[in-house]
mmCIF file of the N, C-alpha and C atoms, coordinates in Angstrom:
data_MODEL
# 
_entry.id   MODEL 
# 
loop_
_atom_site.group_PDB 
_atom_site.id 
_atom_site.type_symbol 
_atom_site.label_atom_id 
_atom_site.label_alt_id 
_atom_site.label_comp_id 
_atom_site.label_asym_id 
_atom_site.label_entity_id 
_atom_site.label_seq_id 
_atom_site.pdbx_PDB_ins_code 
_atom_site.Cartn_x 
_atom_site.Cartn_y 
_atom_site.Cartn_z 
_atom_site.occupancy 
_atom_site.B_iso_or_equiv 
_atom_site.pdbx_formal_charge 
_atom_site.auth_seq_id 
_atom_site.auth_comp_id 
_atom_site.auth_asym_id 
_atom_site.auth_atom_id 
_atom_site.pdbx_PDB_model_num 
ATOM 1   N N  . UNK A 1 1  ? 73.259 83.929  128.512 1.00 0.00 ? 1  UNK A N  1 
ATOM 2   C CA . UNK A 1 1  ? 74.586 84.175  127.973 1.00 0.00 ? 1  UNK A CA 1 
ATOM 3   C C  . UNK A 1 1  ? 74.443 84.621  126.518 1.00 0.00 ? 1  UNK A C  1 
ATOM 4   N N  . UNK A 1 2  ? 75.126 85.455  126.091 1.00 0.00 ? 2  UNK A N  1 
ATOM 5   C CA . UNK A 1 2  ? 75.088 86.092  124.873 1.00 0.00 ? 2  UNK A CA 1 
ATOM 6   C C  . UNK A 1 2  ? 75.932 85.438  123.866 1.00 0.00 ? 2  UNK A C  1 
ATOM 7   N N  . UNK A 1 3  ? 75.383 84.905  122.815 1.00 0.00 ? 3  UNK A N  1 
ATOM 8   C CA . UNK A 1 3  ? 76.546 84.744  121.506 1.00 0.00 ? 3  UNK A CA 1 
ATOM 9   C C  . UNK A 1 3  ? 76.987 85.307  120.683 1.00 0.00 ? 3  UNK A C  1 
ATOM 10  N N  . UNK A 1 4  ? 78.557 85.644  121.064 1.00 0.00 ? 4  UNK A N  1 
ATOM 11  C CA . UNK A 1 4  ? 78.547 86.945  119.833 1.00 0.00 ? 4  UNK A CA 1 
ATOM 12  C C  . UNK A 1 4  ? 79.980 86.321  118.634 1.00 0.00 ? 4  UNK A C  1 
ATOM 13  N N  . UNK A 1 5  ? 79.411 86.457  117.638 1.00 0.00 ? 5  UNK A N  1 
ATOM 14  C CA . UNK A 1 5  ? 80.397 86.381  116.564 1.00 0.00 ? 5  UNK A CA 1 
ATOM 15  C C  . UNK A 1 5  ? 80.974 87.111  116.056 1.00 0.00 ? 5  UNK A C  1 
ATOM 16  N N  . UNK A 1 6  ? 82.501 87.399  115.835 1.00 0.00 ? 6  UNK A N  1 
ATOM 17  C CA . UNK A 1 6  ? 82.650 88.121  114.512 1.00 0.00 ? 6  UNK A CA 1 
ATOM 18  C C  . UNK A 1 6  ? 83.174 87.774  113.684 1.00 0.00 ? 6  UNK A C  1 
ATOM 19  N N  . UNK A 1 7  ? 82.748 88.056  112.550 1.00 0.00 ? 7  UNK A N  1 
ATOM 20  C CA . UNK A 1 7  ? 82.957 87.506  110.821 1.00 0.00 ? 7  UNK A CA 1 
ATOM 21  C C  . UNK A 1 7  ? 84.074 88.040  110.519 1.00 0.00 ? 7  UNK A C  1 
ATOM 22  N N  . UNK A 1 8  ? 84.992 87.173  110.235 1.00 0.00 ? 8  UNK A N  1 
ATOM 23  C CA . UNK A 1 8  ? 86.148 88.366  109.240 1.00 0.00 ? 8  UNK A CA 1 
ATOM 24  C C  . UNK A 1 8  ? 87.481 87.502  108.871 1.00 0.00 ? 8  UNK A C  1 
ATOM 25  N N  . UNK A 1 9  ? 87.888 88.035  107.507 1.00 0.00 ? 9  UNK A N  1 
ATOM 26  C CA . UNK A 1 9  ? 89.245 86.618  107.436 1.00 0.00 ? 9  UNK A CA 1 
ATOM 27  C C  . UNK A 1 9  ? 90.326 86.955  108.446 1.00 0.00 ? 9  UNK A C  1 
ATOM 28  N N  . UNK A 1 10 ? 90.469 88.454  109.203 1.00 0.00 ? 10 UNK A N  1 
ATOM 29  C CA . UNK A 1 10 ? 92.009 88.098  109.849 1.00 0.00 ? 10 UNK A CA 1 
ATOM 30  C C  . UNK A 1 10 ? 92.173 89.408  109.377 1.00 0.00 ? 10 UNK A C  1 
ATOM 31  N N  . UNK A 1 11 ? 91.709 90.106  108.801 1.00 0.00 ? 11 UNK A N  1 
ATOM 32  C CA . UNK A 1 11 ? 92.208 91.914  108.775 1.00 0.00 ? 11 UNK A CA 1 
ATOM 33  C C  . UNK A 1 11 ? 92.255 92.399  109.824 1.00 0.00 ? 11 UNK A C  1 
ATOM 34  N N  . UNK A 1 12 ? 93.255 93.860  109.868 1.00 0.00 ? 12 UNK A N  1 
ATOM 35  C CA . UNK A 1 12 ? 93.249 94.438  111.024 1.00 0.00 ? 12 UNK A CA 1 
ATOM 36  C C  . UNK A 1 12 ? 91.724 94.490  111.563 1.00 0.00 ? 12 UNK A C  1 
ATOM 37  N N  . UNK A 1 13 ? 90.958 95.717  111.067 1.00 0.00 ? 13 UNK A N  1 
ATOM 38  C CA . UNK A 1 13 ? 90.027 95.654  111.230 1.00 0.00 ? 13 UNK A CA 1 
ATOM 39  C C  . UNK A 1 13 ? 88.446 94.499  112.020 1.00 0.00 ? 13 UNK A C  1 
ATOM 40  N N  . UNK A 1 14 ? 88.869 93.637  111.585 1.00 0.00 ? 14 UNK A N  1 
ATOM 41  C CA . UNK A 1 14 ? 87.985 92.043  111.817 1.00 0.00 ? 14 UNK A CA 1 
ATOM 42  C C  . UNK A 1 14 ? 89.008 92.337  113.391 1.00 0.00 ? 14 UNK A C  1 
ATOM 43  N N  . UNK A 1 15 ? 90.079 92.146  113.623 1.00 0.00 ? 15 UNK A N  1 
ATOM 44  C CA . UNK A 1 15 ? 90.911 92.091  114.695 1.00 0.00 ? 15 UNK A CA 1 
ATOM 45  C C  . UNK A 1 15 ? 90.396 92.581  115.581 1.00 0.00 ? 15 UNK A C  1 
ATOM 46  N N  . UNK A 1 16 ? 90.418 94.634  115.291 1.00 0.00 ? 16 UNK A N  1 
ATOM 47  C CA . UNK A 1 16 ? 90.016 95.223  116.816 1.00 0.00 ? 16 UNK A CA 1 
ATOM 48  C C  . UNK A 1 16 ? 88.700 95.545  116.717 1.00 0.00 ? 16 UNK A C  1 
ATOM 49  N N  . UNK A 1 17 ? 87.753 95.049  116.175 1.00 0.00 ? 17 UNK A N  1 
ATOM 50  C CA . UNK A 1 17 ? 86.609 94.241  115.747 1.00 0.00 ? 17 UNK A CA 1 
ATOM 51  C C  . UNK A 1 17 ? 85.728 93.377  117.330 1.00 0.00 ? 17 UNK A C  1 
ATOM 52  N N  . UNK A 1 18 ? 86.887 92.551  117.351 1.00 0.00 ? 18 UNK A N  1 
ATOM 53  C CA . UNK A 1 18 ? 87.148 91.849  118.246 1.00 0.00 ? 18 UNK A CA 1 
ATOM 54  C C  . UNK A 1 18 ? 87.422 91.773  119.305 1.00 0.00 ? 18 UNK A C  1 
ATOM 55  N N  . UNK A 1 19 ? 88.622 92.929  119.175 1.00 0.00 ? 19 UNK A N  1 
ATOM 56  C CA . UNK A 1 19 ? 89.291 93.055  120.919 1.00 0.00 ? 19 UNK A CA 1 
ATOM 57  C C  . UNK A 1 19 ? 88.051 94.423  121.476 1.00 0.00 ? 19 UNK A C  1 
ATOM 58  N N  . UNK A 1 20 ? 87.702 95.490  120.328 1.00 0.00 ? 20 UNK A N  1 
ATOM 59  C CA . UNK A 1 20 ? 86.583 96.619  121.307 1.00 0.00 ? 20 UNK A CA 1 
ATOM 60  C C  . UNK A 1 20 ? 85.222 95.300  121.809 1.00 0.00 ? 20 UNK A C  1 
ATOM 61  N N  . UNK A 1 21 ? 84.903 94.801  121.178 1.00 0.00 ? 21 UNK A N  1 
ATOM 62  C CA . UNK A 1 21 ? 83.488 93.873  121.311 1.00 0.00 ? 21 UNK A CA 1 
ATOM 63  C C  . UNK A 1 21 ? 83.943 93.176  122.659 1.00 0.00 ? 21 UNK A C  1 
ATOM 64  N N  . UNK A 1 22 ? 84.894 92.607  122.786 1.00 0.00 ? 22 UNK A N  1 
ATOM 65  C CA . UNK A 1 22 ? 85.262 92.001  123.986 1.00 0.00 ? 22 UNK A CA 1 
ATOM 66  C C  . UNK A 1 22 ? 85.499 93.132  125.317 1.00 0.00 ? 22 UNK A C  1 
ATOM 67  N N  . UNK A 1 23 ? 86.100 94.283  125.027 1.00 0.00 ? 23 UNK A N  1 
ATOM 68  C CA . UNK A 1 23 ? 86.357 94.393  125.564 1.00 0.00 ? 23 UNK A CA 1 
ATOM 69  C C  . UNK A 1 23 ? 84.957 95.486  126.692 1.00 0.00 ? 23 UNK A C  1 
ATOM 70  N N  . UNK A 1 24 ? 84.152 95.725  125.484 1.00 0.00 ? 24 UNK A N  1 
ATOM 71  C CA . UNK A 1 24 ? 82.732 96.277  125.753 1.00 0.00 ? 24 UNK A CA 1 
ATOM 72  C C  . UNK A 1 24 ? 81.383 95.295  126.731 1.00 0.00 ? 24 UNK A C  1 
ATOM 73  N N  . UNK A 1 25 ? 82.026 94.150  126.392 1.00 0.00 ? 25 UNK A N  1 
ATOM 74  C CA . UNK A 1 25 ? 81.148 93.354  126.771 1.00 0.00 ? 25 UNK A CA 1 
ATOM 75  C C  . UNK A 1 25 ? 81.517 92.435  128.737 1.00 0.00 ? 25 UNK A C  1 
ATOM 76  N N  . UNK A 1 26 ? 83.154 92.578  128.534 1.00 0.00 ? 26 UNK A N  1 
ATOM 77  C CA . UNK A 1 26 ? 83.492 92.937  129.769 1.00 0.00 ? 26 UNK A CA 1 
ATOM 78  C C  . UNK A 1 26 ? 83.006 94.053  130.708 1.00 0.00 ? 26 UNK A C  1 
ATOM 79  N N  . UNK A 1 27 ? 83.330 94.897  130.370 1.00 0.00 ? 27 UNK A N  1 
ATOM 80  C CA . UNK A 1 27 ? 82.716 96.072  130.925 1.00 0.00 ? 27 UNK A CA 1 
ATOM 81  C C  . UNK A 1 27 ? 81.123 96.324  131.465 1.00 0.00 ? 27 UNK A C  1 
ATOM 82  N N  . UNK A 1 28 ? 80.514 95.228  130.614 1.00 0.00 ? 28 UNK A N  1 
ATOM 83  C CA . UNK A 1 28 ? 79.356 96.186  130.584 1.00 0.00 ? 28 UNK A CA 1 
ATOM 84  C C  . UNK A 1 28 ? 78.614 94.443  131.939 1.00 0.00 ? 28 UNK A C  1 
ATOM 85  N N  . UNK A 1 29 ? 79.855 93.645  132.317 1.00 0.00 ? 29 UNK A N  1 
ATOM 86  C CA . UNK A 1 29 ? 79.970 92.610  132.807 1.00 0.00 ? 29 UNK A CA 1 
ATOM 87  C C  . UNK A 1 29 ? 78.980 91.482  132.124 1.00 0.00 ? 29 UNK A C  1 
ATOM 88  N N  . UNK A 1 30 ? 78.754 91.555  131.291 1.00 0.00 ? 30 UNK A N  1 
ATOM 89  C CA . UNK A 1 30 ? 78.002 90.267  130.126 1.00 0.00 ? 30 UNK A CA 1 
ATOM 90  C C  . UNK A 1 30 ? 78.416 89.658  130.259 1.00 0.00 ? 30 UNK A C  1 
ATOM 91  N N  . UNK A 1 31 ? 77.960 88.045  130.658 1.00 0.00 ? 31 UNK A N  1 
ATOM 92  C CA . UNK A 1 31 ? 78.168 86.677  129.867 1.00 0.00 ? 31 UNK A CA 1 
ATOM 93  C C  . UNK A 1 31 ? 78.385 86.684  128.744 1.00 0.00 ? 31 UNK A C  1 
ATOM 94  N N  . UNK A 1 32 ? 79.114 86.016  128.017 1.00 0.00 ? 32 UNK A N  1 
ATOM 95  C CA . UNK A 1 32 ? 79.217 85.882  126.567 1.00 0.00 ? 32 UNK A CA 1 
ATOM 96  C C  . UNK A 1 32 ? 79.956 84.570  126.188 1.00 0.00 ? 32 UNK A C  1 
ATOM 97  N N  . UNK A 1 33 ? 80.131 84.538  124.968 1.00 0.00 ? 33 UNK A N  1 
ATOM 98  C CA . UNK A 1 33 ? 80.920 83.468  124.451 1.00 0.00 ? 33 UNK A CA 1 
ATOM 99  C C  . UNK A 1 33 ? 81.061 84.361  123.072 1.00 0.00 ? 33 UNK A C  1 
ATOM 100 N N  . UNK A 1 34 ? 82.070 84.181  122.621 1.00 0.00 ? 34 UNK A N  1 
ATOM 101 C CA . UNK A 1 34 ? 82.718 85.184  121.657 1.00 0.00 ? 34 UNK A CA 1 
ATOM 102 C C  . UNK A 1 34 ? 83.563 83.764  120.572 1.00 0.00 ? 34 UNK A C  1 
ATOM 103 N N  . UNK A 1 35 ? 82.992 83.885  119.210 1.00 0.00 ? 35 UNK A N  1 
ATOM 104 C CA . UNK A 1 35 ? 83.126 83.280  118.598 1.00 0.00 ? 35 UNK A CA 1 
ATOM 105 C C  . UNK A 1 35 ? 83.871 83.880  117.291 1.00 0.00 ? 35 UNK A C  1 
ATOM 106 N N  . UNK A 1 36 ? 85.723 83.898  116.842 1.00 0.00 ? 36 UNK A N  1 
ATOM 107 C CA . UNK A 1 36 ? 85.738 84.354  115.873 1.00 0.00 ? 36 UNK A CA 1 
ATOM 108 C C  . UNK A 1 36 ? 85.830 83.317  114.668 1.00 0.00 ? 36 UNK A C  1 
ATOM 109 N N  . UNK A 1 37 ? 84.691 84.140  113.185 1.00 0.00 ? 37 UNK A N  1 
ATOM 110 C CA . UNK A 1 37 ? 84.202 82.857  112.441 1.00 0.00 ? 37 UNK A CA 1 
ATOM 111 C C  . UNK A 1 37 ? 85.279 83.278  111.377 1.00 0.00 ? 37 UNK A C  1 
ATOM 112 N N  . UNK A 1 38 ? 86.523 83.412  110.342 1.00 0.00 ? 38 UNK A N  1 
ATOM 113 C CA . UNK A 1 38 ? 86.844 83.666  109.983 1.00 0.00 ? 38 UNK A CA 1 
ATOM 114 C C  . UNK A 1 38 ? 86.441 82.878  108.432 1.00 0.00 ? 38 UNK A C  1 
ATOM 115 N N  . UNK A 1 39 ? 86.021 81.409  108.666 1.00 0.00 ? 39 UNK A N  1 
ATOM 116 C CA . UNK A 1 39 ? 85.766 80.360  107.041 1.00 0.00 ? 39 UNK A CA 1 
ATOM 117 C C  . UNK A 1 39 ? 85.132 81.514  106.609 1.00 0.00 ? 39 UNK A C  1 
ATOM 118 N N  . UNK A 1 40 ? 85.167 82.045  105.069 1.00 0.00 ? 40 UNK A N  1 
ATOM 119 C CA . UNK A 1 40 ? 84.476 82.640  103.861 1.00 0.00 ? 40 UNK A CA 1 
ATOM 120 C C  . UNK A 1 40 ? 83.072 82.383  103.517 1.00 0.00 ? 40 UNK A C  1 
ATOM 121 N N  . UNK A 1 41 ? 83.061 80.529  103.540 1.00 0.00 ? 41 UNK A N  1 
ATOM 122 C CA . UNK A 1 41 ? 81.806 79.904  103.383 1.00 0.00 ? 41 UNK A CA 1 
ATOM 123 C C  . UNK A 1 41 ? 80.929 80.084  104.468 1.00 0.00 ? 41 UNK A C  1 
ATOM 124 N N  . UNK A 1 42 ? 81.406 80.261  105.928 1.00 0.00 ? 42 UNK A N  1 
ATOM 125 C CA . UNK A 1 42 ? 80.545 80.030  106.999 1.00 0.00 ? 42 UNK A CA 1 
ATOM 126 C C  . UNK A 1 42 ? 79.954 82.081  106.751 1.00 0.00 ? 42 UNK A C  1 
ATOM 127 N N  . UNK A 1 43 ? 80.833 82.576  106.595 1.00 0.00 ? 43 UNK A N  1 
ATOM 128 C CA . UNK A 1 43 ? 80.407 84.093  106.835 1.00 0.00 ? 43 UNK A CA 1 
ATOM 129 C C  . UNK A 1 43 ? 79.716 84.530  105.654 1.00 0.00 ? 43 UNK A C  1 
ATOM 130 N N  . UNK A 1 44 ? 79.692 83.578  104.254 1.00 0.00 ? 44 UNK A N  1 
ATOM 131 C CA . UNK A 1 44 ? 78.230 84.138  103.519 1.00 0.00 ? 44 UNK A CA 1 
ATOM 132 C C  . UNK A 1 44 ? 77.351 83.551  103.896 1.00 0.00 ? 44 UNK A C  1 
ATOM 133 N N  . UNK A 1 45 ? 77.338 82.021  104.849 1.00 0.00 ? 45 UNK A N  1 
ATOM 134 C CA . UNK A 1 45 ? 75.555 82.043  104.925 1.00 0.00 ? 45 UNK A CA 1 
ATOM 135 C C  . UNK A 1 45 ? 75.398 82.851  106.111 1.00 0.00 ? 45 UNK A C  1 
ATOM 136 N N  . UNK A 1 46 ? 75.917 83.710  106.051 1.00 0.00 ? 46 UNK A N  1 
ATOM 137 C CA . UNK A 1 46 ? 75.039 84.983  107.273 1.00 0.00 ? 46 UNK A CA 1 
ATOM 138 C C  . UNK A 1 46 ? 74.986 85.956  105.739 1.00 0.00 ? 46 UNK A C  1 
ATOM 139 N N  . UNK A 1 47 ? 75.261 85.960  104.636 1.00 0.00 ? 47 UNK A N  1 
ATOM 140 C CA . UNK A 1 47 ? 74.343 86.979  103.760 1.00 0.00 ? 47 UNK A CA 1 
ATOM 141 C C  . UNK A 1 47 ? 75.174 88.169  104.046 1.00 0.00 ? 47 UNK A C  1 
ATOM 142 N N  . UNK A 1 48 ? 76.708 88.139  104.646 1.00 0.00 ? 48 UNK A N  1 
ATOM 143 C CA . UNK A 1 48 ? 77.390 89.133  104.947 1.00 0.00 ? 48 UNK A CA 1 
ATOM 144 C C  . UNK A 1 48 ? 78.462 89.666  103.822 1.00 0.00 ? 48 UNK A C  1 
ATOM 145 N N  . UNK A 1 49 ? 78.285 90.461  103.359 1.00 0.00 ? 49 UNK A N  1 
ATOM 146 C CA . UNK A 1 49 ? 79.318 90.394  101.610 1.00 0.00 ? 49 UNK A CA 1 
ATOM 147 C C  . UNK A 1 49 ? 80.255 91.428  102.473 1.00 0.00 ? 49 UNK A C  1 
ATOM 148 N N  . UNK A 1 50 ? 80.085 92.432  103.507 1.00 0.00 ? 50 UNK A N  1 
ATOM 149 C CA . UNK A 1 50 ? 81.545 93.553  103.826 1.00 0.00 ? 50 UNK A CA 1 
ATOM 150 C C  . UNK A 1 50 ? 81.776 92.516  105.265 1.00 0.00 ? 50 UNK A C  1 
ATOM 151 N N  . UNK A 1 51 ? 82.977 92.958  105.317 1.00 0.00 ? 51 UNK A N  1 
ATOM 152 C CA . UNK A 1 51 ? 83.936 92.710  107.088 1.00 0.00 ? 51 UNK A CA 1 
ATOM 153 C C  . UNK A 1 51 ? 84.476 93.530  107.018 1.00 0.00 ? 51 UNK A C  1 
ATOM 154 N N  . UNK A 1 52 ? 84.338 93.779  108.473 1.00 0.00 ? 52 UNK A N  1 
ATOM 155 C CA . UNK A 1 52 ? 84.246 92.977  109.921 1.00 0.00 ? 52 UNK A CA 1 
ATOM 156 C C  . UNK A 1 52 ? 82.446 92.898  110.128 1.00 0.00 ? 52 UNK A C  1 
ATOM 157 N N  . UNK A 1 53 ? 82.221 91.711  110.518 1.00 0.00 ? 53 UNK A N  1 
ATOM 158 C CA . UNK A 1 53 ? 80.533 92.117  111.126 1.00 0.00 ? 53 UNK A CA 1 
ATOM 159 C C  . UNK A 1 53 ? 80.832 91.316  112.512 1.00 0.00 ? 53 UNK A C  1 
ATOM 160 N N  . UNK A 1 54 ? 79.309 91.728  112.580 1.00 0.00 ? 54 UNK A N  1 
ATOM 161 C CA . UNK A 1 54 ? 78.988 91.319  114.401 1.00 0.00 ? 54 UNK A CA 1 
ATOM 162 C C  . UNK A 1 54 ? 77.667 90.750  114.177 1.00 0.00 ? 54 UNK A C  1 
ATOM 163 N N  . UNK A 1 55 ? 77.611 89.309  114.871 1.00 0.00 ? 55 UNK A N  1 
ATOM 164 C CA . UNK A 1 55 ? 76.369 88.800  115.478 1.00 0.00 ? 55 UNK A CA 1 
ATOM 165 C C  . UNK A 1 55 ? 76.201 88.888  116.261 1.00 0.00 ? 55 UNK A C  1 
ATOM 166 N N  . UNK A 1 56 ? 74.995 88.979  116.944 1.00 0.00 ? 56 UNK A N  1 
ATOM 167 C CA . UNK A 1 56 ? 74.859 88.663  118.667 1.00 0.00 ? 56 UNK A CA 1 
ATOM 168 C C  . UNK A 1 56 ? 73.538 87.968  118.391 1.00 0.00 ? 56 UNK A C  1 
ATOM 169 N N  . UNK A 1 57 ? 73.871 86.958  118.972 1.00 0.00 ? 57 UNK A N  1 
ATOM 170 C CA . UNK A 1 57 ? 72.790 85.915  119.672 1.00 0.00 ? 57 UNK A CA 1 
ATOM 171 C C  . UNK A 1 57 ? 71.891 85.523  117.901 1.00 0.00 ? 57 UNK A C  1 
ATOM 172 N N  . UNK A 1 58 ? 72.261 85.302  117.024 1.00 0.00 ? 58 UNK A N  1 
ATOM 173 C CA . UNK A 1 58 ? 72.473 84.864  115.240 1.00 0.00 ? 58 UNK A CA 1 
ATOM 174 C C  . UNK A 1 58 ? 71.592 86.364  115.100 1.00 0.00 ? 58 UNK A C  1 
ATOM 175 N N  . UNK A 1 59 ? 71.517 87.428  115.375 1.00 0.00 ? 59 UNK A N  1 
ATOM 176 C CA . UNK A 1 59 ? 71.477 88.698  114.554 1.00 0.00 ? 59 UNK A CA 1 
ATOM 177 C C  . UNK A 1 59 ? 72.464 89.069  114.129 1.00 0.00 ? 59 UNK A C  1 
ATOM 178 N N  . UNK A 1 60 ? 72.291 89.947  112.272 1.00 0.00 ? 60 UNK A N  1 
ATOM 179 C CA . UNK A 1 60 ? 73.499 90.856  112.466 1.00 0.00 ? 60 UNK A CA 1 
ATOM 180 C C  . UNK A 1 60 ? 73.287 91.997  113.204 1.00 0.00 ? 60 UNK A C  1 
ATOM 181 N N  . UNK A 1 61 ? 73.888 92.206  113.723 1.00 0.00 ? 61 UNK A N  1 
ATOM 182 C CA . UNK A 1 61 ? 74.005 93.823  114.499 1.00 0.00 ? 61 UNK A CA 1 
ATOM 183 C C  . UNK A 1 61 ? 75.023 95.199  113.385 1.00 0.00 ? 61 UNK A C  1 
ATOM 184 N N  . UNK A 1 62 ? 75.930 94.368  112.785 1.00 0.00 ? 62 UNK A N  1 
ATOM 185 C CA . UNK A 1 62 ? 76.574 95.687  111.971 1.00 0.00 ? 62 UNK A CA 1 
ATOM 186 C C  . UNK A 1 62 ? 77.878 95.057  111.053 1.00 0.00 ? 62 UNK A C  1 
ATOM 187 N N  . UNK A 1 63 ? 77.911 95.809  109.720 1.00 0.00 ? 63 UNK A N  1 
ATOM 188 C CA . UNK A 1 63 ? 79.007 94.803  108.780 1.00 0.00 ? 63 UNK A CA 1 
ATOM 189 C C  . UNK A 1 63 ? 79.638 96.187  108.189 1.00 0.00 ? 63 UNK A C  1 
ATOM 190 N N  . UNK A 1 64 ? 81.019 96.016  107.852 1.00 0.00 ? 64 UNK A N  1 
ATOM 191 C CA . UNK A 1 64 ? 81.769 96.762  106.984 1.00 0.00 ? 64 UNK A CA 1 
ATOM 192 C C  . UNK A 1 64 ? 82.131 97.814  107.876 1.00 0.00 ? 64 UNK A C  1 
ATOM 193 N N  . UNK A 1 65 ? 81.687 97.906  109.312 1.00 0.00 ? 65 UNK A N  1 
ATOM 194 C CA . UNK A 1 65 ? 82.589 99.179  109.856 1.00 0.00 ? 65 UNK A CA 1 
ATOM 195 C C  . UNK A 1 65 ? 83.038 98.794  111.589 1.00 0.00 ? 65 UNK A C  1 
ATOM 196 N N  . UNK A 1 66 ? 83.662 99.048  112.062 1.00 0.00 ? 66 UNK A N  1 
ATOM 197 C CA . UNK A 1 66 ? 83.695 98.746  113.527 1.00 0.00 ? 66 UNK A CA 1 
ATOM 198 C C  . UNK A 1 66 ? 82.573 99.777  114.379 1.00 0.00 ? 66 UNK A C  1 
ATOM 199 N N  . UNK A 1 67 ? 81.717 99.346  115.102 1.00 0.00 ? 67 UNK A N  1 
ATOM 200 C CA . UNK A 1 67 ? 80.627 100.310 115.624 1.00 0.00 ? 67 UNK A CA 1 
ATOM 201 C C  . UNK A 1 67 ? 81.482 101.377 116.737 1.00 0.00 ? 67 UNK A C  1 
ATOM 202 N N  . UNK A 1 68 ? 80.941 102.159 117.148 1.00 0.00 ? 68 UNK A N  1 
ATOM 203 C CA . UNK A 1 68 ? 81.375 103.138 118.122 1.00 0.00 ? 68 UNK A CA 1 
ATOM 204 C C  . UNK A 1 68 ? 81.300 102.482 119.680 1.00 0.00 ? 68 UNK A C  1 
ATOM 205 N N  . UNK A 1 69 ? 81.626 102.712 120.176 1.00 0.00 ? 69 UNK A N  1 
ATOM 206 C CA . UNK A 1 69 ? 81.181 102.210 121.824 1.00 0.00 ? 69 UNK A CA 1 
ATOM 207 C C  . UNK A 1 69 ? 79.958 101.954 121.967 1.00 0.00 ? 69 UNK A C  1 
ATOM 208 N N  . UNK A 1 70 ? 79.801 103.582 122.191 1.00 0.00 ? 70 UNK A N  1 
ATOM 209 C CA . UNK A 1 70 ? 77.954 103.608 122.552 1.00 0.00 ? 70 UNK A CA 1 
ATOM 210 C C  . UNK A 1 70 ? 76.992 102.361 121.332 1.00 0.00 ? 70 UNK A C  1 
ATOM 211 N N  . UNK A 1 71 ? 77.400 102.694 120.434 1.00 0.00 ? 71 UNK A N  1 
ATOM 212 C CA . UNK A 1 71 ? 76.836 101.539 119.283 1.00 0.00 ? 71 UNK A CA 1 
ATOM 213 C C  . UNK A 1 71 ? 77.023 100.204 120.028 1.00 0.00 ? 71 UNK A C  1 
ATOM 214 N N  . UNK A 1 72 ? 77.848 100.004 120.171 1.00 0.00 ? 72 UNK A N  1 
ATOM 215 C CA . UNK A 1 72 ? 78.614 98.314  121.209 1.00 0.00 ? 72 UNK A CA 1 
ATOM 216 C C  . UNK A 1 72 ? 77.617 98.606  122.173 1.00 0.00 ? 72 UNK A C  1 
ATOM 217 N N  . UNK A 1 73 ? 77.867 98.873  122.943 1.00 0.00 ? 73 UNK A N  1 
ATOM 218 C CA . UNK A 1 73 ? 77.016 98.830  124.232 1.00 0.00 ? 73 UNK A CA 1 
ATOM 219 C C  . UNK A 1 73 ? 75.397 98.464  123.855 1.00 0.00 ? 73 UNK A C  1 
ATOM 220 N N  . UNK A 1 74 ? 74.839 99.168  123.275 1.00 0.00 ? 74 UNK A N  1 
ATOM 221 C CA . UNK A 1 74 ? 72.997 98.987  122.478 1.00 0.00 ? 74 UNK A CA 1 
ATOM 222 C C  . UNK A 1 74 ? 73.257 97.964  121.920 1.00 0.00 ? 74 UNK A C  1 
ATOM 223 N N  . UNK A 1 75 ? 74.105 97.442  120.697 1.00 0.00 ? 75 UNK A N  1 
ATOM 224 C CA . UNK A 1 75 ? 74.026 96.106  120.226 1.00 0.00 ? 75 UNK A CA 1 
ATOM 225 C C  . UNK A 1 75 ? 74.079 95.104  120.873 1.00 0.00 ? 75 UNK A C  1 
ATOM 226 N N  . UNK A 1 76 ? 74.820 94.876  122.138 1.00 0.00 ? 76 UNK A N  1 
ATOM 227 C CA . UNK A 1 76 ? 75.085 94.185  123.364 1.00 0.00 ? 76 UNK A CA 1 
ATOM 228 C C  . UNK A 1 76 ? 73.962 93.973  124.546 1.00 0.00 ? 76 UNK A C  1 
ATOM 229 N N  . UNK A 1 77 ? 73.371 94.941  124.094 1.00 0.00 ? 77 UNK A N  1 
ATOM 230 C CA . UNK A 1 77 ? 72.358 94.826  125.425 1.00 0.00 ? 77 UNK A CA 1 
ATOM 231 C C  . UNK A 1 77 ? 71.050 94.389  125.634 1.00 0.00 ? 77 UNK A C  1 
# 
């Protein structure tokens, strides 16, 4: 099962952040558990200074932009 986080206080962005990652990871029929971390304190000890980011499984995979699909899909897989 995959752990995926995303970092972000609650911006749009951090949002559909969230709903493409989910909704990529459906698709692509993954297990997951989808964790949104929004605390400030919890999202610098990932060393993350831009949002929206993405963990999967405690990597970052990508910060400060929403990835493309195809990007989702490779980070996911």
């Amino acid at each position: 099962m995959k752990e995926i986080r995303v970092l972000g206080t609650g911006c749009p962005k951090c949002k559909k952040l969230e709903e493409v990652t989910r909704l990529v990871a459906d698709d692509m029929k993954i297990e997951f558990n989808l964790e949104k971390v929004t605390d400030l304190n919890e999202i610098m000890d990932f060393g993350v200074m831009m949002t929206p980011a993405l963990v999967v499984d405690g990597e970052i995979k990508a910060y400060g932009k929403i990835p493309g699909i195809e990007d989702l899909k490779t980070m996911l897989s």
